[in-house]
N, C-alpha and C positions, 0 to 999 in steps of 0.2 A: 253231789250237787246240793246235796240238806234238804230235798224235798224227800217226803215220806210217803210210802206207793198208798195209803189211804185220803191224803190230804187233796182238798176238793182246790182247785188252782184255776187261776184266771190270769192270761198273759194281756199285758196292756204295753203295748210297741209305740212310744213319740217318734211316728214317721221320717221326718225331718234328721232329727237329733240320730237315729240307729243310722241315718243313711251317710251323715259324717261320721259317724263313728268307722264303719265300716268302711269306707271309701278310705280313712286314714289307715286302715289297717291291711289294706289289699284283699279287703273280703267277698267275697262274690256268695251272698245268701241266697238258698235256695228255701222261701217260704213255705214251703209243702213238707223241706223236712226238718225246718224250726218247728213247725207246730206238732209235727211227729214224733218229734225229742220230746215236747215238755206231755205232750198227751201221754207218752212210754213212762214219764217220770210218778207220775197219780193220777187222780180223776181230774182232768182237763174239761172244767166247764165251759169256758167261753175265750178264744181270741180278739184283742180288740187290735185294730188297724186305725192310726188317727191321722190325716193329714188334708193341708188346705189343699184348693184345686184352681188354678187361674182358667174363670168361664169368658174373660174378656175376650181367647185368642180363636183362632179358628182349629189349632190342634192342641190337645192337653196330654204331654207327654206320660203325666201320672192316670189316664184314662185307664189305659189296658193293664196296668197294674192293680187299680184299684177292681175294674172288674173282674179280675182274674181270683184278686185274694174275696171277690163275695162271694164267688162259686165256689169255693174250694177252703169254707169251713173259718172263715172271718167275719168276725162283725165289722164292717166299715163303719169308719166317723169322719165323715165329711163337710167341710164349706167351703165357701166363695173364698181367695185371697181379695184382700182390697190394695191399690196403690194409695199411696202418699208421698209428699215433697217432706222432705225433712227439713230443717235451718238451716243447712247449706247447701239446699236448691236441689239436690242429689232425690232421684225415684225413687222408693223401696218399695217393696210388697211385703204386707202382714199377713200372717196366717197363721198365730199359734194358735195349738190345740190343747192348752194345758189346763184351762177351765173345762173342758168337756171331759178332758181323762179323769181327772180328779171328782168331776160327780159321778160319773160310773164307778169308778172306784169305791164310793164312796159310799155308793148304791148298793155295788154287793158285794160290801165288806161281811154283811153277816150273814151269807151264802157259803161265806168261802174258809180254808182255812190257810190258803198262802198265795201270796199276789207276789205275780214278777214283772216288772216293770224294765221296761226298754228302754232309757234315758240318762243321760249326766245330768240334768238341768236341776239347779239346787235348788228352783223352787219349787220343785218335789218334797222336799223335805218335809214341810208342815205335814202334808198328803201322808205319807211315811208315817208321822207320827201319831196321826189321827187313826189311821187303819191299825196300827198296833194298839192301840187303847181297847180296840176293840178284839183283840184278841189275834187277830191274824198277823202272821208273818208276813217278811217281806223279803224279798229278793230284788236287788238291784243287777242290772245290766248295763256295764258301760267298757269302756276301757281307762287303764293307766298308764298303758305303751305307747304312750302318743306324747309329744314336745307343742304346746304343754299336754297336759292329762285332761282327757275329755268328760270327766265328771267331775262336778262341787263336791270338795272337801265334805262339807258338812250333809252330804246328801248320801256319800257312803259313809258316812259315821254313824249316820240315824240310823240306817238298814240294820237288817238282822245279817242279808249274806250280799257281799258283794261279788259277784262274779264276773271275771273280766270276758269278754267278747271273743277274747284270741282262743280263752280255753274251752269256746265252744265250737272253734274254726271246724275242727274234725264233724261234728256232729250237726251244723245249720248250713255247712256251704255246697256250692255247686260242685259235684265230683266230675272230675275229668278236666282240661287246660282250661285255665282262666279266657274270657271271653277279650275281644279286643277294648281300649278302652275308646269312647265315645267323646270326642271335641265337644265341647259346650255349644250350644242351638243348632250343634247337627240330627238332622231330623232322618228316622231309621223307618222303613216302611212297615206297618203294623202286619204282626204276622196271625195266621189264623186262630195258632193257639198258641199264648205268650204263656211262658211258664211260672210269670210272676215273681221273676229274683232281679229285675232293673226298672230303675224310679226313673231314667230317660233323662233325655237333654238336659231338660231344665233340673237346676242343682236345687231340691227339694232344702238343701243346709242352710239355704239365702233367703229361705222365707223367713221373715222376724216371730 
């Protein structure tokens, strides 16, 4: 994987962005043992988890998820989604989290000696470039297996390693038969203890 068992590492997961990645890839991750891979890989300082949260409704599908990963050795970064009417009258909801990953990043870049990053989003790339200035490596996470490729061209050209998602399937997914899959705003009763590898009804990849 190019990481080196001294180098001090911090993973930073675009909620949203790894959950399309994934779902195009038939992945079913099991976040207890993502983080157990890259912790086995060197000194694993900090996981970060970033995703928006709609508090407008009466259930927030990404609730039990996001509590799950604060128990269990994540740093959450969370907000509000907000809606808006676009110019052709159509809803959408906003929720990126790309300024908040990028100042953490960017924060302890000089803690760290290699950041792996969860995302295709090209406007990563600056981010990429600025943490290499400063010495550290980078590792990108996305896939190229997908029609079209779910990361910017120029966002795994900046990277130092690009690693695609599938060749980590063995090592971050749920072991044992894949789960049923979930119809969009079918609502699933919350279990007492959620394991923390499904983002729920709501399609976390639709947040803008």
């Amino acid at each position: 994987m190019n990481i080196y068992p001294h180098e001090r590492i911090a993973v930073f997961i675009d909620g949203s962005n790894l959950y399309a990645a994934a779902r195009a890839l038939n992945l079913d991750i099991d976040y207890r043992r993502l983080r157990a891979h890259f912790a086995a890989q060197g000194r694993l300082v900090r996981a970060f988890y970033y995703t928006a949260i709609m508090e407008d409704t009466e259930y927030s599908p990404l609730r039990p998820l996001v509590d799950w990963l604060d128990y269990n050795g994540y740093m959450m970064v969370t907000k509000p989604t907000k809606r808006f009417t676009d110019a052709q009258g159509r809803e959408k909801i906003k929720g990126n989290m790309d300024i908040e990953l990028a100042i953490d990043a960017m924060e302890m870049a000089e803690h760290l000696d290699h950041i792996v990053i969860f995302s295709g989003d090209g406007d990563f790339r600056s981010l990429v470039e600025a943490v290499q200035r400063k010495g550290v490596r980078v590792t990108v996470v996305s896939t190229i297996r997908t029609q079209p490729s779910m990361i910017a061209d120029e966002l795994r050209r900046q990277a130092d390693v690009f690693l695609d998602l599938e060749e980590l399937r063995e090592h971050i997914c749920r072991e044992g038969p894949p789960r049923p899959r979930r119809e969009p705003g079918e609502r699933y009763p919350r279990r007492d203890e959620d394991d923390g590898d499904d983002e729920g009804p709501l399609d976390p990849a639709d947040i803008l």
